[in-house]
PDB file of N, CA, C and O in Angstrom:
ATOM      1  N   UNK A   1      13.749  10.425   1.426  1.00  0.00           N
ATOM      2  CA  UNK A   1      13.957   9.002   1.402  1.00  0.00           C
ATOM      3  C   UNK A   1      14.437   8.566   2.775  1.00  0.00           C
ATOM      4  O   UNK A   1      15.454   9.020   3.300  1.00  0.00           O
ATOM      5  N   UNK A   2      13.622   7.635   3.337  1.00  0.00           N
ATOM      6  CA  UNK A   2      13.923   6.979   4.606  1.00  0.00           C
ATOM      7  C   UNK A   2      14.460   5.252   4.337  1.00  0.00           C
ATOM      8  O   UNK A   2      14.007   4.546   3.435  1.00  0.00           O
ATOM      9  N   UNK A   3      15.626   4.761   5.454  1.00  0.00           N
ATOM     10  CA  UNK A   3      15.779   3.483   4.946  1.00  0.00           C
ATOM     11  C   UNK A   3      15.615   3.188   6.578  1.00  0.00           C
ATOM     12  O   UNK A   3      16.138   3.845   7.478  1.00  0.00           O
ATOM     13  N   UNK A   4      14.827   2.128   6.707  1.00  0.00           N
ATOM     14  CA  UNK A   4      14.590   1.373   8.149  1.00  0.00           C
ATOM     15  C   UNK A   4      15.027   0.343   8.148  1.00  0.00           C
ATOM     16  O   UNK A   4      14.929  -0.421   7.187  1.00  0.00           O
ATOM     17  N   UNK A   5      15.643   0.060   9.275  1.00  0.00           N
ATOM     18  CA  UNK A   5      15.962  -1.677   9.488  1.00  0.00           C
ATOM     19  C   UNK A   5      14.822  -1.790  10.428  1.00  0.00           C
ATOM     20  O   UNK A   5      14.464  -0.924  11.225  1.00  0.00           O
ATOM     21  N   UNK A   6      14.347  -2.839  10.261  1.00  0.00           N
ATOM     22  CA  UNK A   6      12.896  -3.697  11.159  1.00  0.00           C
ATOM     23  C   UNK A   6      14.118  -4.937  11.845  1.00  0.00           C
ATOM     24  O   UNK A   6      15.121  -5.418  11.316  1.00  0.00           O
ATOM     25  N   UNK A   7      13.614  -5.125  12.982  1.00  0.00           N
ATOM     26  CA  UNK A   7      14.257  -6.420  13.710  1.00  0.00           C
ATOM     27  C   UNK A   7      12.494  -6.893  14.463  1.00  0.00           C
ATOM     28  O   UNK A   7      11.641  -6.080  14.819  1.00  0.00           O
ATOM     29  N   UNK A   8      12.403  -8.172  14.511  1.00  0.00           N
ATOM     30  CA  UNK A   8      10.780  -8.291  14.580  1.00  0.00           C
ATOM     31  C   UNK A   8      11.554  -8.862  15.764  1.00  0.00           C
ATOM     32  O   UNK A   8      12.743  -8.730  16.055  1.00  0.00           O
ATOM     33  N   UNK A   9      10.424  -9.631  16.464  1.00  0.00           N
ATOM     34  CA  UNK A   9      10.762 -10.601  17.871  1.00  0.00           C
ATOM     35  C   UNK A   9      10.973 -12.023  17.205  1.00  0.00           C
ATOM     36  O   UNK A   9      11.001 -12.296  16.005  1.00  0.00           O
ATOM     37  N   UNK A  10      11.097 -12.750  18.160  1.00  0.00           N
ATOM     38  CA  UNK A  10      11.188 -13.748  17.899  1.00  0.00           C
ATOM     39  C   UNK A  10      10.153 -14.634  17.293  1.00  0.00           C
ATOM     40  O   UNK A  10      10.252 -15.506  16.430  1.00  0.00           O
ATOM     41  N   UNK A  11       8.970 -14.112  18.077  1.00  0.00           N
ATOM     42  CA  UNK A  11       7.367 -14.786  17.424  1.00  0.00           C
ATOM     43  C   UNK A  11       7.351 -13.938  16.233  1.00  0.00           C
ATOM     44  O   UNK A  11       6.769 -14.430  15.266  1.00  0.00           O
ATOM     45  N   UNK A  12       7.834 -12.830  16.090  1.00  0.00           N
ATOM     46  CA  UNK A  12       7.072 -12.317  14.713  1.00  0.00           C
ATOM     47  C   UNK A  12       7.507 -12.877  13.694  1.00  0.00           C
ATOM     48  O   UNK A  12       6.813 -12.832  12.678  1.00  0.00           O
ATOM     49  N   UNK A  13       9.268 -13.826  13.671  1.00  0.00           N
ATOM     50  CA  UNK A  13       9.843 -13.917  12.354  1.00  0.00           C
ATOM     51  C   UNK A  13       9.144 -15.475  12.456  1.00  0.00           C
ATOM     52  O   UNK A  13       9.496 -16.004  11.402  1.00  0.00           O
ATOM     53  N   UNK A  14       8.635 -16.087  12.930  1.00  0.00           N
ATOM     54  CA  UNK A  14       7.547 -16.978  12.580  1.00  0.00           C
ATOM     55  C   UNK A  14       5.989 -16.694  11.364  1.00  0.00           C
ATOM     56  O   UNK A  14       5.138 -17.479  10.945  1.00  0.00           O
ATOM     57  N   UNK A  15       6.225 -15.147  11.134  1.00  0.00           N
ATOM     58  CA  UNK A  15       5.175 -14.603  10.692  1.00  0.00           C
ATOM     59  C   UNK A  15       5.680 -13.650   9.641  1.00  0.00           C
ATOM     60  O   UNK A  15       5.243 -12.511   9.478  1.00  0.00           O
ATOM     61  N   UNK A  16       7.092 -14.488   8.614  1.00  0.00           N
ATOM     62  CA  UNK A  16       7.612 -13.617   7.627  1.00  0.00           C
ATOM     63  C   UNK A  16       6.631 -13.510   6.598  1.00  0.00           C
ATOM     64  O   UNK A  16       6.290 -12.402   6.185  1.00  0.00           O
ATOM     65  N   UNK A  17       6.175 -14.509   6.174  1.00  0.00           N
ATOM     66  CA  UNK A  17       5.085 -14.082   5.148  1.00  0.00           C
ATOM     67  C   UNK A  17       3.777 -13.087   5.610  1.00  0.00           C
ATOM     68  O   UNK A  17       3.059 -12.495   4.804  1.00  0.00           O
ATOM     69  N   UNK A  18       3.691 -13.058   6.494  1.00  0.00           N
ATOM     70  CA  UNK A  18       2.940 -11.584   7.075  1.00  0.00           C
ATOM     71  C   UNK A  18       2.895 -10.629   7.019  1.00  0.00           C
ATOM     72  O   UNK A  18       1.968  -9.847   6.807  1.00  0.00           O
ATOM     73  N   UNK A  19       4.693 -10.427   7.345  1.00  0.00           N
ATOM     74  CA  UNK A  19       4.975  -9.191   7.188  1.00  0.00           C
ATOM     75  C   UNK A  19       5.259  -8.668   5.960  1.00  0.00           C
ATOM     76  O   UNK A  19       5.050  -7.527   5.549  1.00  0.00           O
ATOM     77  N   UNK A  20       5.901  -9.887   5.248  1.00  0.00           N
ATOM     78  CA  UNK A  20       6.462  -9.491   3.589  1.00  0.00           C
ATOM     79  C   UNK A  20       4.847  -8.902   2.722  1.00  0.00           C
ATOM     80  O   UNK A  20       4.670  -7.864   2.084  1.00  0.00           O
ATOM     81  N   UNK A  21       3.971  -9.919   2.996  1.00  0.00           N
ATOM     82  CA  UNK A  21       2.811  -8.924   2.356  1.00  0.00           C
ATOM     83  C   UNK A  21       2.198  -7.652   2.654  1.00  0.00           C
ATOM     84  O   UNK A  21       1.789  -6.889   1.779  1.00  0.00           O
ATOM     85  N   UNK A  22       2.125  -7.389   4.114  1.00  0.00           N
ATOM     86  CA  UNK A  22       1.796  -6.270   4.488  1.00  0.00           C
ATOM     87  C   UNK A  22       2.818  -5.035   3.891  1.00  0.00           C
ATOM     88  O   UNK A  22       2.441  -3.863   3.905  1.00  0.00           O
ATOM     89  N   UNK A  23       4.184  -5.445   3.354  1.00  0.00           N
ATOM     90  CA  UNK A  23       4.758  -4.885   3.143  1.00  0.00           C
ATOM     91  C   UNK A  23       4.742  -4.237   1.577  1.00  0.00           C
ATOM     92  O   UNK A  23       5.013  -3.159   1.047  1.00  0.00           O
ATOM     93  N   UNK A  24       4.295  -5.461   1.209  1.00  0.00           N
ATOM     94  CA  UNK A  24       3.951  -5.356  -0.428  1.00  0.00           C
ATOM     95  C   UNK A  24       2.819  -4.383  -0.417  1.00  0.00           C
ATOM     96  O   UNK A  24       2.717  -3.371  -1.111  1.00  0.00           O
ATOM     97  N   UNK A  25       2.029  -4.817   0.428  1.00  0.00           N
ATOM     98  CA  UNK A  25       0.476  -3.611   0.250  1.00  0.00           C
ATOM     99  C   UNK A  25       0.935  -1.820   0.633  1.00  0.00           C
ATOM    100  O   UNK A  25       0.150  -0.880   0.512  1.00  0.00           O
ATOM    101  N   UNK A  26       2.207  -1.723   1.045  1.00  0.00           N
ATOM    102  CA  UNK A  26       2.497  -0.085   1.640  1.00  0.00           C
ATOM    103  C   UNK A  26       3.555   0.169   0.267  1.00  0.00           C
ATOM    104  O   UNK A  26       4.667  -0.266  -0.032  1.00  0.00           O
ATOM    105  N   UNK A  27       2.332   1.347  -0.542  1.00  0.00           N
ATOM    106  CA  UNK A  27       3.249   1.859  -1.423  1.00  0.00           C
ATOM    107  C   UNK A  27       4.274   2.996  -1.294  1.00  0.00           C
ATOM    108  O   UNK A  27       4.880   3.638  -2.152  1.00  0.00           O
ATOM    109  N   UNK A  28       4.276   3.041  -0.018  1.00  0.00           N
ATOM    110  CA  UNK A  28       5.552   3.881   0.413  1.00  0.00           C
ATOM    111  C   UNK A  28       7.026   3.634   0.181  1.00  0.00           C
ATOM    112  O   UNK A  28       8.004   4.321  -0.115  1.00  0.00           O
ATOM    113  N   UNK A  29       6.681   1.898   0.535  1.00  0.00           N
ATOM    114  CA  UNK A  29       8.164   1.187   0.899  1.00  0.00           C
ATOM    115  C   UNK A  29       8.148   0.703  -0.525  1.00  0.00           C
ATOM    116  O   UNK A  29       7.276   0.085  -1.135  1.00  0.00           O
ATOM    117  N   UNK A  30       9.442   1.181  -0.938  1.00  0.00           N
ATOM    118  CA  UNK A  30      10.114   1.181  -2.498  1.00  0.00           C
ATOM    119  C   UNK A  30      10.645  -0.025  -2.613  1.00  0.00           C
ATOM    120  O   UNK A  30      10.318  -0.575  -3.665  1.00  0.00           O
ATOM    121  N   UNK A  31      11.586  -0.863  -1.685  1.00  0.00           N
ATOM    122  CA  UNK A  31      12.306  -1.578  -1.748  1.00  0.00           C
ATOM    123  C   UNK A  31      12.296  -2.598  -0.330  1.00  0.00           C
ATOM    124  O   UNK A  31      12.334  -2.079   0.786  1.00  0.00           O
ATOM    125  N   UNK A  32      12.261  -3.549  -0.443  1.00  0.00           N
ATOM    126  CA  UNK A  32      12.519  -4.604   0.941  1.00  0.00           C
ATOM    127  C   UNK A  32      13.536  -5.710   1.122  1.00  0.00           C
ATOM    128  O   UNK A  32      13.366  -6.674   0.375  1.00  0.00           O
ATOM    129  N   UNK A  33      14.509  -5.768   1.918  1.00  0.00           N
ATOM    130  CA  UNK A  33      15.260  -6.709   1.967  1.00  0.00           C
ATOM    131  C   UNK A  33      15.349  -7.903   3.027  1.00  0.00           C
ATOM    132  O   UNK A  33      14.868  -7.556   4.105  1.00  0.00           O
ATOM    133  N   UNK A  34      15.652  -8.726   3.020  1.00  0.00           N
ATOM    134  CA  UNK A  34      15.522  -9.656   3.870  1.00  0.00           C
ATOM    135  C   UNK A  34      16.992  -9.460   4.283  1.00  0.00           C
ATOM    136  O   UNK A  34      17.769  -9.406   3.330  1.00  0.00           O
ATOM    137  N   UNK A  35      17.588  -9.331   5.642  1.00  0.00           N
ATOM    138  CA  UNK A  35      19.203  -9.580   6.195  1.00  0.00           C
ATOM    139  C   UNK A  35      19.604 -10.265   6.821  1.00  0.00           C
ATOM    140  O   UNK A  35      18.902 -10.708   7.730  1.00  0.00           O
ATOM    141  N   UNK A  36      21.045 -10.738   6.644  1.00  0.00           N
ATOM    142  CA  UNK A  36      21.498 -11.583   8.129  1.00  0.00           C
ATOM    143  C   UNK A  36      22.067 -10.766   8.726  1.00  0.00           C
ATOM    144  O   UNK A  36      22.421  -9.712   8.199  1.00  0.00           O
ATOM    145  N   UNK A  37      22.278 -11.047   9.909  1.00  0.00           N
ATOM    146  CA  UNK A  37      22.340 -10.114  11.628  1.00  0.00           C
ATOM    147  C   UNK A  37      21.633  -9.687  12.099  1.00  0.00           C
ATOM    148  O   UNK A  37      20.599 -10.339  12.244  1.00  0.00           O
ATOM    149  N   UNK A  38      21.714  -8.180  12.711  1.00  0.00           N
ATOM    150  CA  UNK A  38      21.300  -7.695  14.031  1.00  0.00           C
ATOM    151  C   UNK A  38      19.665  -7.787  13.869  1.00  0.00           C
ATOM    152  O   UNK A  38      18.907  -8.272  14.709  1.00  0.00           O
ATOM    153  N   UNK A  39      19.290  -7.217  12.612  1.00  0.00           N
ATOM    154  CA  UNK A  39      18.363  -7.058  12.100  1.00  0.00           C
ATOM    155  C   UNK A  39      17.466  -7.538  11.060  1.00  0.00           C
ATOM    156  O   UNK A  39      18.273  -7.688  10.142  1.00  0.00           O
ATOM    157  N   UNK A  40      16.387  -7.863  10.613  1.00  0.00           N
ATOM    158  CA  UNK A  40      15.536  -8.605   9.685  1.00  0.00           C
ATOM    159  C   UNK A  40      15.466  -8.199   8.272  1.00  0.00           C
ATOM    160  O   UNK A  40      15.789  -8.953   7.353  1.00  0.00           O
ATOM    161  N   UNK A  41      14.933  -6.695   8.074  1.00  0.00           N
ATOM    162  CA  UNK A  41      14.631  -6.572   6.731  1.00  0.00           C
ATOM    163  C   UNK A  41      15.293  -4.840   6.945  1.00  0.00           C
ATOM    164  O   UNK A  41      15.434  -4.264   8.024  1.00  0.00           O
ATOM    165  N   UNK A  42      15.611  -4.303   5.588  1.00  0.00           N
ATOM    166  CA  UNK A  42      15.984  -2.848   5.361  1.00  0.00           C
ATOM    167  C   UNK A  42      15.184  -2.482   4.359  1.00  0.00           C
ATOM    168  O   UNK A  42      15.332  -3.040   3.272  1.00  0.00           O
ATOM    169  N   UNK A  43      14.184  -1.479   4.524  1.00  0.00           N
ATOM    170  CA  UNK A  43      13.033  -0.817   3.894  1.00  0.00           C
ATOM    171  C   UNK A  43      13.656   0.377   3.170  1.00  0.00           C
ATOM    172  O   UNK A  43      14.496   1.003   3.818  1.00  0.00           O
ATOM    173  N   UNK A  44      13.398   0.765   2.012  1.00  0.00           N
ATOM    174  CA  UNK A  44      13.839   2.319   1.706  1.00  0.00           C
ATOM    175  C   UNK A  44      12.470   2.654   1.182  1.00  0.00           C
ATOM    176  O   UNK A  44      11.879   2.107   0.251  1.00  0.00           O
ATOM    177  N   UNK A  45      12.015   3.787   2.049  1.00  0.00           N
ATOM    178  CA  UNK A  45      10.713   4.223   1.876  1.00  0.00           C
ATOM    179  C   UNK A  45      10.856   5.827   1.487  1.00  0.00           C
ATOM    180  O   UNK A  45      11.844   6.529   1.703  1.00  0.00           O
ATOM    181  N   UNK A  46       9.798   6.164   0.952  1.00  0.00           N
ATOM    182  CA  UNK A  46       9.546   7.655   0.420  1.00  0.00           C
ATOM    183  C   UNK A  46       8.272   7.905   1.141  1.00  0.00           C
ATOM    184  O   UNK A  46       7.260   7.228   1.327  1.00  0.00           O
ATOM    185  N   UNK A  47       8.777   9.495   1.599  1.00  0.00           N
ATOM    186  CA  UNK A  47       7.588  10.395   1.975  1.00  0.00           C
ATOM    187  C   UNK A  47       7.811  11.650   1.878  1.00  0.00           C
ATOM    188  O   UNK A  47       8.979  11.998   2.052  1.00  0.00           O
ATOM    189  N   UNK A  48       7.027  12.456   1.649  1.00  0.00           N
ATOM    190  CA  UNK A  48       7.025  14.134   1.234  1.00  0.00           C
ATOM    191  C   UNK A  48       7.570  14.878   2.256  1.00  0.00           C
ATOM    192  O   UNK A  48       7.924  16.049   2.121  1.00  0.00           O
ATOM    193  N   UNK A  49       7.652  14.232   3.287  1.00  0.00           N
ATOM    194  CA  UNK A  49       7.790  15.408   4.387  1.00  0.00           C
ATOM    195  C   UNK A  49       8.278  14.345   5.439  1.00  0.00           C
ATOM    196  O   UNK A  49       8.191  13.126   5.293  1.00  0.00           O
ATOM    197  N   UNK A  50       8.884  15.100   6.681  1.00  0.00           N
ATOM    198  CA  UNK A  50       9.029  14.442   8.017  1.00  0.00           C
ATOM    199  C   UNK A  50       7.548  13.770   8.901  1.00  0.00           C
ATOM    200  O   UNK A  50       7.324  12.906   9.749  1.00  0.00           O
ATOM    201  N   UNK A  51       7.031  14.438   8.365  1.00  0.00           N
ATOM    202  CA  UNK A  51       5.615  14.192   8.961  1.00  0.00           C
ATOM    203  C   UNK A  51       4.989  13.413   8.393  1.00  0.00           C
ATOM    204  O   UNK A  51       4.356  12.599   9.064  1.00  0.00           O
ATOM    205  N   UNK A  52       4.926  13.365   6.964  1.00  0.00           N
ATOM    206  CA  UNK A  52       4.411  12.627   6.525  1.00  0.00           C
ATOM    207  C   UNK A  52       5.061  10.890   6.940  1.00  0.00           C
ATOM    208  O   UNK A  52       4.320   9.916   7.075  1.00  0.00           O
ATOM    209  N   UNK A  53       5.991  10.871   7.027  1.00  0.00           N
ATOM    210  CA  UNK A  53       6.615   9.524   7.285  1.00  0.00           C
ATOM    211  C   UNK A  53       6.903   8.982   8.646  1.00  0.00           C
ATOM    212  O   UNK A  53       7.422   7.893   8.890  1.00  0.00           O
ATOM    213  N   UNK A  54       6.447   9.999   9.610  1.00  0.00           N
ATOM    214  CA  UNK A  54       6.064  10.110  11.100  1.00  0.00           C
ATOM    215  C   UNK A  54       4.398   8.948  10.919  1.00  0.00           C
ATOM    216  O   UNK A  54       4.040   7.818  11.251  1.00  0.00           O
ATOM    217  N   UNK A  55       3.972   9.866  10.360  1.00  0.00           N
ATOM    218  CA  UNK A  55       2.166   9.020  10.322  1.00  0.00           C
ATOM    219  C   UNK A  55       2.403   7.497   9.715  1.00  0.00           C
ATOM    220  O   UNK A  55       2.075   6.389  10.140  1.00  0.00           O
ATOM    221  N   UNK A  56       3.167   7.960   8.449  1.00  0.00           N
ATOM    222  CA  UNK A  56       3.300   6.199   8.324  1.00  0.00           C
ATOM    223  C   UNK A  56       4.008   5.183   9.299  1.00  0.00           C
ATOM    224  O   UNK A  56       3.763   3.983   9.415  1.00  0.00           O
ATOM    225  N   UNK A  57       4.890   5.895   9.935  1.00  0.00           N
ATOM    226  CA  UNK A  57       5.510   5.331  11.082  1.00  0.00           C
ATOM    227  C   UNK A  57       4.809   4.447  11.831  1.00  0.00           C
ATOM    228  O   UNK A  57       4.867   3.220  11.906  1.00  0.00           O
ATOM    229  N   UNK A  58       3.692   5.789  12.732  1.00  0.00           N
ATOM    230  CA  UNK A  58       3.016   5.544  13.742  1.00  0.00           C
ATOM    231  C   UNK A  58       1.931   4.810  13.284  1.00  0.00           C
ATOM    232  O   UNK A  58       1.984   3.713  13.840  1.00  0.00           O
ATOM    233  N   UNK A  59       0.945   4.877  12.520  1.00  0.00           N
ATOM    234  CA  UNK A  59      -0.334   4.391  11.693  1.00  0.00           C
ATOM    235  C   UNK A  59       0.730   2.998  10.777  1.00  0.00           C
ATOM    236  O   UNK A  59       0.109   2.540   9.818  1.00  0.00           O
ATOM    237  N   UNK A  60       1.538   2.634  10.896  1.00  0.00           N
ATOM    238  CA  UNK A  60       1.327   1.704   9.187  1.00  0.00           C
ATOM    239  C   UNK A  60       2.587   0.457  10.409  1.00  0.00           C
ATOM    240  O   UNK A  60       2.397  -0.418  11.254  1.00  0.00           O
ATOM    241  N   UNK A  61       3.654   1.059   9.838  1.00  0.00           N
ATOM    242  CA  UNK A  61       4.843   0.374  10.146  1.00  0.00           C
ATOM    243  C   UNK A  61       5.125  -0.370  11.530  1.00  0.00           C
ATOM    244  O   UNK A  61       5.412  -1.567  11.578  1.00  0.00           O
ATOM    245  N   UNK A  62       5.005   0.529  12.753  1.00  0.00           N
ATOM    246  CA  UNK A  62       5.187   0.217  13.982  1.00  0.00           C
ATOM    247  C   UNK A  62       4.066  -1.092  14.177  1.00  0.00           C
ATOM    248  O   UNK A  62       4.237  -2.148  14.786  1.00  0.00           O
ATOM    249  N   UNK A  63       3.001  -0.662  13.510  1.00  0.00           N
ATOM    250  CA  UNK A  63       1.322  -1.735  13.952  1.00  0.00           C
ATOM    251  C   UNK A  63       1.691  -3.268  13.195  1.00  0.00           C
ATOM    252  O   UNK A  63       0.819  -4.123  13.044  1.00  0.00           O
ATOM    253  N   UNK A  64       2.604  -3.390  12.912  1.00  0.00           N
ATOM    254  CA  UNK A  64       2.536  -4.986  12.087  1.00  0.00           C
ATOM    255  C   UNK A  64       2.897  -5.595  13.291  1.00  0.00           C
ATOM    256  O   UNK A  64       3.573  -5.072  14.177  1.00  0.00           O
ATOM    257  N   UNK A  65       2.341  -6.916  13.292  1.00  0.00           N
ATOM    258  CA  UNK A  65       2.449  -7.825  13.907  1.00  0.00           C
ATOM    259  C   UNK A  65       4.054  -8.330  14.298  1.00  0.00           C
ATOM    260  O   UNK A  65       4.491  -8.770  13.235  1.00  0.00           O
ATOM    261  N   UNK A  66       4.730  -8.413  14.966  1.00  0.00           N
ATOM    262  CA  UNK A  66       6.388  -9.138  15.253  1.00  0.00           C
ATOM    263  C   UNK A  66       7.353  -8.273  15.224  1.00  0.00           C
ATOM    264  O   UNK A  66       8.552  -8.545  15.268  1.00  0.00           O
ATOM    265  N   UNK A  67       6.618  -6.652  15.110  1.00  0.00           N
ATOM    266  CA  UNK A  67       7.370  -5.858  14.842  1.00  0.00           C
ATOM    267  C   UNK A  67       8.070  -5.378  16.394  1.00  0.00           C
ATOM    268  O   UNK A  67       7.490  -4.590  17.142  1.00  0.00           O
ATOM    269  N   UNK A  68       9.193  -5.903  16.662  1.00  0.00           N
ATOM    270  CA  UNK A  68      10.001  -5.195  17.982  1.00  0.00           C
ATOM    271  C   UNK A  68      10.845  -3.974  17.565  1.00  0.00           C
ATOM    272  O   UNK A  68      11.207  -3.503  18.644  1.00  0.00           O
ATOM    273  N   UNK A  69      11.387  -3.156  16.510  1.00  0.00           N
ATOM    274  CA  UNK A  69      12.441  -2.357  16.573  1.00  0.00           C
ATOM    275  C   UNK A  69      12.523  -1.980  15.521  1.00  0.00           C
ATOM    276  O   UNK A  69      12.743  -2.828  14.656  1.00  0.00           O
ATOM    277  N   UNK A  70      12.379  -0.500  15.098  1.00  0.00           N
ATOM    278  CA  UNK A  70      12.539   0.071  13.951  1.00  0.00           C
ATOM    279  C   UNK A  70      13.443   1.331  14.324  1.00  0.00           C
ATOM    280  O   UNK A  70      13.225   2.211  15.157  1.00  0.00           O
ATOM    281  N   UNK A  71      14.663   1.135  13.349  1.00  0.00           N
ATOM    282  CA  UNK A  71      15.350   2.456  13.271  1.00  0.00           C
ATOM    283  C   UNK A  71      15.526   2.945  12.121  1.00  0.00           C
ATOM    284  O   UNK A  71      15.945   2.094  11.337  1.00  0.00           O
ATOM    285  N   UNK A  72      15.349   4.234  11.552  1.00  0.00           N
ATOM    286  CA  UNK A  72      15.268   5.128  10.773  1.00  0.00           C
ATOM    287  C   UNK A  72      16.329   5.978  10.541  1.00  0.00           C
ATOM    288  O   UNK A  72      16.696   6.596  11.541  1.00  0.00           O
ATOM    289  N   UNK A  73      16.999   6.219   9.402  1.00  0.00           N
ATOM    290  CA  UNK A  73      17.558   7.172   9.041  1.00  0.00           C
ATOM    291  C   UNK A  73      17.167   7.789   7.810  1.00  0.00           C
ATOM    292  O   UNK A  73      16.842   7.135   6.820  1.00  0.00           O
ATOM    293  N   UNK A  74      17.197   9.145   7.861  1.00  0.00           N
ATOM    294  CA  UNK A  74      16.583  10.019   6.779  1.00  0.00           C
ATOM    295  C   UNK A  74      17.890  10.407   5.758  1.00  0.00           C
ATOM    296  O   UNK A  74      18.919  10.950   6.159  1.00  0.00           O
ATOM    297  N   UNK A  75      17.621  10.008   4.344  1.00  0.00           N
ATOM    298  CA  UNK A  75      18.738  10.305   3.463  1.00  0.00           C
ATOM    299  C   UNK A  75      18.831  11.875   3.109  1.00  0.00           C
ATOM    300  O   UNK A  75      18.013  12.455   2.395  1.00  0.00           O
ATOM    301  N   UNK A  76      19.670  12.323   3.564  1.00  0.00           N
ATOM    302  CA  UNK A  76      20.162  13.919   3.381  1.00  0.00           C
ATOM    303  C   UNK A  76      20.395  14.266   1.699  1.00  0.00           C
ATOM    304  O   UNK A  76      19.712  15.056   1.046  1.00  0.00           O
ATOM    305  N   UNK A  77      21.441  13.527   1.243  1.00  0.00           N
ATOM    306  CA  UNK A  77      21.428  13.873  -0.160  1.00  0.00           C
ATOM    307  C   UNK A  77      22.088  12.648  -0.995  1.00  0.00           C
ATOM    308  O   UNK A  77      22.703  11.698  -0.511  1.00  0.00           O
ATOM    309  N   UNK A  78      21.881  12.835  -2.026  1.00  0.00           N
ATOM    310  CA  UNK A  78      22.481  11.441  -3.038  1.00  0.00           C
ATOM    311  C   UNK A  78      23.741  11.418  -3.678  1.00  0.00           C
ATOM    312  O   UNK A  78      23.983  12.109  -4.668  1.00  0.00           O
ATOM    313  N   UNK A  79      24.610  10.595  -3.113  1.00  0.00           N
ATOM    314  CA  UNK A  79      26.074  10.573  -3.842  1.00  0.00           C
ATOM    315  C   UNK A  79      26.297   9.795  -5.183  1.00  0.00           C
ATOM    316  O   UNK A  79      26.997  10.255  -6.086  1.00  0.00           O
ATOM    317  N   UNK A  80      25.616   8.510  -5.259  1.00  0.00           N
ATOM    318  CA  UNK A  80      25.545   7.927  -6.350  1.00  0.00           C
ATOM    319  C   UNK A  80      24.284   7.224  -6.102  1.00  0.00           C
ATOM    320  O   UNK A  80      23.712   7.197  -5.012  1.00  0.00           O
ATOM    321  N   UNK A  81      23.648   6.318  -7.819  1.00  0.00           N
ATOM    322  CA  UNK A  81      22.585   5.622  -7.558  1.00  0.00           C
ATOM    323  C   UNK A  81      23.115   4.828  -9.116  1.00  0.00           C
ATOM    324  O   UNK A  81      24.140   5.336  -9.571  1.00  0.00           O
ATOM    325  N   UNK A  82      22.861   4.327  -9.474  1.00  0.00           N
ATOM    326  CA  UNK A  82      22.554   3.509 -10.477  1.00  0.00           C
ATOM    327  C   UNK A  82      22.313   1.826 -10.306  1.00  0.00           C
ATOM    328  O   UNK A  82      22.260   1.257  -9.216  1.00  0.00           O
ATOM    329  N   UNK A  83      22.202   1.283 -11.397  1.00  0.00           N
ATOM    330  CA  UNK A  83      21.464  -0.205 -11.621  1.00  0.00           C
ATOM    331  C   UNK A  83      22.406  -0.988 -12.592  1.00  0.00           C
ATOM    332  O   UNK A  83      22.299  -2.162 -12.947  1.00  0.00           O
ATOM    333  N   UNK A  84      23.328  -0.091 -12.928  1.00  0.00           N
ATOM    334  CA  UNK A  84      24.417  -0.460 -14.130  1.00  0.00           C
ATOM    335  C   UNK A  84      25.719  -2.030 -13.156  1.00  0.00           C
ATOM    336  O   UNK A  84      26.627  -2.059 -12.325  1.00  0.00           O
ATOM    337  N   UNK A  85      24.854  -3.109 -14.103  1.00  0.00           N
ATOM    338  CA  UNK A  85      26.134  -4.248 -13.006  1.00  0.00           C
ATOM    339  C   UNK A  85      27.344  -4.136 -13.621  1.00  0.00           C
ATOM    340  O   UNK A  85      27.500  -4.056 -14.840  1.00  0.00           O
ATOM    341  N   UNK A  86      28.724  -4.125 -12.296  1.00  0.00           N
ATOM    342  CA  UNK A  86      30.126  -3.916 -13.278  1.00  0.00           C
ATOM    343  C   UNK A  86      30.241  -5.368 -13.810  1.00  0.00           C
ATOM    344  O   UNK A  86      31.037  -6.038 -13.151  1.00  0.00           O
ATOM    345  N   UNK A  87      29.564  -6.114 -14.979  1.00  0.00           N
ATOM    346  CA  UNK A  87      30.129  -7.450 -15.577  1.00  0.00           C
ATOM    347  C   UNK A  87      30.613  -6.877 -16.696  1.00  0.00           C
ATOM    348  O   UNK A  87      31.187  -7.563 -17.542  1.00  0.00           O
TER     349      UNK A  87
END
């Protein structure tokens, strides 16, 4: 499991609905967020391997349009996860 923050340029966030669909079409990326600050959106994507998520990198992610800056961190192991809201 990889989670990326995308920060686009300035022309690209003129082109959010662009990216939000292109994003919808990559069944890699599990989850998409829109953020305020440094950065635009936080992706948590799945791939089998380092490599495998290298190619999507290079081939998928980097090629969108407005895209200035992607950083990646690879999730090592899982401390908690659930969906349970504390109400």
């Amino acid at each position: 499991m990889i989670f990326a923050q995308v920060k686009l340029t300035s022309h690209g966030r003129s082109n959010l609905a662009e990216f939000s669909k292109a994003i919808h079409d990559f069944p890699e990326v599990l989850e998409c967020y829109v953020l305020m600050g440094s950065v635009d959106f936080l992706l948590r994507i799945v791939a089998p391997d380092v490599e495998a998520y290298e190619k999507f990198f290079f081939e998928k992610l980097s090629k969108l349009p407005g895209v200035q800056e992607v950083q990646s961190s690879m999730a090592l192991s899982e401390i908690k996860r659930t969906t349970e809201l504390p109400v």
